[in-house]
N, C-alpha and C positions, 0 to 999 in steps of 0.2 A: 202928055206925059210920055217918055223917052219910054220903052220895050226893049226888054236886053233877052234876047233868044239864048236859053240855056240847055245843054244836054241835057236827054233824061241819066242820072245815076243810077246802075243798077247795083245790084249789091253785089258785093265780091262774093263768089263761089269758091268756098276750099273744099277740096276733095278730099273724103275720106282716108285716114292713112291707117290702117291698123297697125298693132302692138308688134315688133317683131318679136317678141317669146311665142304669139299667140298664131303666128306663120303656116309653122310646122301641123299645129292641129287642124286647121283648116283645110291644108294642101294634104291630110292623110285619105288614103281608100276609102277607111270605116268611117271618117265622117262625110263623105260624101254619099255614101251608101245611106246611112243613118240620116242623112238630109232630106235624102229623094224619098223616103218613103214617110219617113213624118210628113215631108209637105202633102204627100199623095192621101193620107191618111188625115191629116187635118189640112183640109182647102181654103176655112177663112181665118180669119184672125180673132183669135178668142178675146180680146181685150175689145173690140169692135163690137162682135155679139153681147156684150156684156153690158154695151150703151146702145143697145138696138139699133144698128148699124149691120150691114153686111158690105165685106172688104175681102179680099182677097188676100191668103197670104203670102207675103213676100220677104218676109225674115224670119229666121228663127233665134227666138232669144232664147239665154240662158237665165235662169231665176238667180240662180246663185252663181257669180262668176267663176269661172272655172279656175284659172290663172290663183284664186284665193287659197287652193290646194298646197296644203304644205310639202309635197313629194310629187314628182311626174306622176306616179299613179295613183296618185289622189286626185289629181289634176285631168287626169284620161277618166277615172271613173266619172269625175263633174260631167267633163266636155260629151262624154258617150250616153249619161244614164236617161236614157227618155223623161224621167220623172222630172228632167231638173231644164226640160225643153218646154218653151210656149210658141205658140202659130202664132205672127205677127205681119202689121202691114208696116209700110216703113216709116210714116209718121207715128204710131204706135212706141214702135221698136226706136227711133230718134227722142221720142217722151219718155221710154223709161231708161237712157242713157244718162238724159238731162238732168233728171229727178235724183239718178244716183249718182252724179256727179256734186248735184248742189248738198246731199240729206248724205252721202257715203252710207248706202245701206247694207246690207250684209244679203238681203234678199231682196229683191223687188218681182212683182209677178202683176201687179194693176198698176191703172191710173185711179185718180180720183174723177167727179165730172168736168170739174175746172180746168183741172191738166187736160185729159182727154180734149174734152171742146177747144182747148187753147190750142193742141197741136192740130186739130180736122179744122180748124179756124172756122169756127161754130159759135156765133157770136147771137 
């Protein structure tokens, strides 16, 4: 029988492109200030500890998206208020993007274990 040698297909990689409304708050002082020390203050990713795992954090989500602000400072008080910050790893923090993309939730702050395991591909 004949053998036809095929590439392997990898998947396409798209890169990340953030919101340009949400530019500004990212490139400001105070959230960078406000970044570095939550991370410093919270080192793993609470969504991880929560499925007894320990992860490292590498993103910091917002529970309630900021941008949802009816006024720019409504919208600075979302993006700055520590209360409305969670320590994420970046599979974590890509799950709860998913989740409120598919459900449009108003807050999101977990995974379930299904979701979780589906994103650490925990089968």
């Amino acid at each position: 029988m004949p053998y036809i040698k095929r590439k392997e297909v990898k998947p396409k990689e798209v890169p990340y492109k953030r919101d340009n409304k949400s530019t500004d708050f990212y490139n400001s002082a105070a959230w960078k200030r406000l970044r570095d020390t939550f991370t410093k203050e919270h080192p793993l990713c609470s969504i991880c500890i929560e499925h007894n795992r320990v992860t490292p954090t590498t993103q910091i989500h917002h529970a309630i998206p900021f941008l949802r602000g009816h006024s720019i400072e409504e919208q600075w008080n979302l993006f700055l208020d520590e209360k409305n910050l969670i320590p994420v790893c970046d599979k974590c923090h890509t799950a709860l993007h998913v989740k409120d993309n598919m459900y449009h939730l108003g807050r999101l702050d977990n995974l379930t274990d299904k979701e979780y395991n589906y994103a650490h591909c925990i089968i």
